[in-house]
C-alpha positions as CSV (number, residue, x, y, z in Angstrom):
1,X,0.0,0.0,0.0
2,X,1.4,3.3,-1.2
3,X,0.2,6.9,0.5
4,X,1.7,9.8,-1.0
5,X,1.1,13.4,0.5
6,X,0.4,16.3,-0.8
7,X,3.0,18.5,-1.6
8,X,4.0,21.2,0.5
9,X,6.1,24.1,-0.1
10,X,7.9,26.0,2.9
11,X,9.7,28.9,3.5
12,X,13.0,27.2,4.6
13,X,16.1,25.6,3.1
14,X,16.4,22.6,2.4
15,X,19.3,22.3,5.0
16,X,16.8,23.8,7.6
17,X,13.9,20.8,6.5
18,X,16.5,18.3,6.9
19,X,17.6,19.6,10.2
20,X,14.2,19.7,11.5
21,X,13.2,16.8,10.7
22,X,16.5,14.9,11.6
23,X,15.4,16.3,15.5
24,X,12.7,13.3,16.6
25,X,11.4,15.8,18.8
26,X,10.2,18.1,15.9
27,X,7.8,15.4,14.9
28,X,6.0,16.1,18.1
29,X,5.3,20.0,16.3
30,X,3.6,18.5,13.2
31,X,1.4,15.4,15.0
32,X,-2.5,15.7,14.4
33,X,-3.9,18.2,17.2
34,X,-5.3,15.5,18.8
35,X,-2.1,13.3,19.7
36,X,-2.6,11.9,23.4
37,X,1.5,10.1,23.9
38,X,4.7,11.1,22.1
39,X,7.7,9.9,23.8
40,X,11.2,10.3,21.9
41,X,13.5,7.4,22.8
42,X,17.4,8.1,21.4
43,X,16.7,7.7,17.4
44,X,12.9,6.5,17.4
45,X,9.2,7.6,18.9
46,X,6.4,6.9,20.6
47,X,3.1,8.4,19.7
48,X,-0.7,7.7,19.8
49,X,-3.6,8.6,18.6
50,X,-7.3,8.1,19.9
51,X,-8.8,4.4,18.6
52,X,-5.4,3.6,17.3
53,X,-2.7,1.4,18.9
54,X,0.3,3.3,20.1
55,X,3.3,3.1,16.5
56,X,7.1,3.5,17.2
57,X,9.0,4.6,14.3
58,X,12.4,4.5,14.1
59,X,15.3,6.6,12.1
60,X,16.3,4.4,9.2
61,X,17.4,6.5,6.4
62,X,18.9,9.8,6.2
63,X,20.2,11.5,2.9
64,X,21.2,15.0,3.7
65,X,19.3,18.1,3.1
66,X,16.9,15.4,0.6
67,X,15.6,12.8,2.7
68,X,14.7,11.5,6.2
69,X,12.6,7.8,6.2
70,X,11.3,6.5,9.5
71,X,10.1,3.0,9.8
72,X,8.0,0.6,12.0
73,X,10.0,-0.3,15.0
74,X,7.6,-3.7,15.1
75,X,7.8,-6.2,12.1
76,X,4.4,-7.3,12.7
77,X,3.2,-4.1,10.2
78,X,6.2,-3.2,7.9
79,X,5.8,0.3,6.7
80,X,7.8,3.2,6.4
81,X,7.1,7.2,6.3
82,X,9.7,9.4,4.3
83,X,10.0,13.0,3.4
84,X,11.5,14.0,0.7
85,X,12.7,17.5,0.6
86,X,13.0,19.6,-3.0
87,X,15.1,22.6,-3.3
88,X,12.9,25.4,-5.3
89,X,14.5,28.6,-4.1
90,X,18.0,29.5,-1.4
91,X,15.1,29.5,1.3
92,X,12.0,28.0,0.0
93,X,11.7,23.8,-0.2
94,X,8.9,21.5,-1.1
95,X,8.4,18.2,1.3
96,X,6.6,15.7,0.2
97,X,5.8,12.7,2.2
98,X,5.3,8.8,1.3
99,X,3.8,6.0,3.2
100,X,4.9,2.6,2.0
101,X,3.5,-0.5,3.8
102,X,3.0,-4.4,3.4
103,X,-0.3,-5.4,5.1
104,X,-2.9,-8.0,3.5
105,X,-6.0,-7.4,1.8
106,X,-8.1,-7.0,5.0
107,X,-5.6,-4.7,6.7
108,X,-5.0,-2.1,4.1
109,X,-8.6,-1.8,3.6
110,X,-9.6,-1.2,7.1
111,X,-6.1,1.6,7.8
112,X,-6.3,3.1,4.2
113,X,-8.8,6.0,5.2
114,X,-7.4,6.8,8.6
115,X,-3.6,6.5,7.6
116,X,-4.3,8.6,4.3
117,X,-5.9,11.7,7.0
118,X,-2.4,10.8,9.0
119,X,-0.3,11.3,6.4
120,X,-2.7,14.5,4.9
121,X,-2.6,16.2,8.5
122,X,1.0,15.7,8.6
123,X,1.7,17.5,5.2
124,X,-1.0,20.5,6.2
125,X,1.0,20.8,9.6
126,X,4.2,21.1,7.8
127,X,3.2,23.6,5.3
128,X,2.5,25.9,8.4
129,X,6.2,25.4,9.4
């Protein structure tokens, strides 16, 4: 299952993007209003949501100042979440995020709808960066 953002320009560099997003604790900043745990643990977090079980991700990938991918800490539901980060001016970028995950049939139709608001709420919240 493939979830792709939309795209989001922001008034920052690149280098700025990549920074903030290579600080776990910035995640905390762009998390749907309602978030009710976020716990950053050395290069992974913690978070919940209401009616969803609580997701670890953990820092897997970084490319500088063009990529950060976070992934499920559990095997049990592979996915992973990147950001990719486009240069369009000195001080103006454009992030776009990805969800990639492997669930069955069942799965994907039942997490589709609330993992595609997920990943739209994150994009809106970093466009306000």
């Amino acid at each position: 299952m493939n979830i792709e953002g939309t795209s989001v320009t922001v008034e920052k560099s690149q280098e700025e993007l990549f920074n903030f997003f290579s600080d776990l604790n910035n995640f905390e900043k762009i998390m749907p209003e309602n978030i009710n745990k976020f716990e950053v643990d050395g290069d992974s977090f913690l978070f919940g949501l209401p009616g969803m079980p609580e997701i670890r991700l953990v820092l897997k990938e970084k490319t500088p100042f063009s990529n950060i991918t976070l992934g499920a800490a559990s095997s049990k539901l592979p996915f992973t979440l990147a950001a990719n980060i486009g240069k369009i001016e000195e001080y103006k970028s454009e992030v776009s995020l990805n969800f990639e995950g492997e669930f069955n049939p069942m799965m994907a139709m039942m997490i589709k709808k609330p993992l595609t608001k997920f990943v739209d709420t994150l994009s809106e919240n970093i466009g306000k960066l």
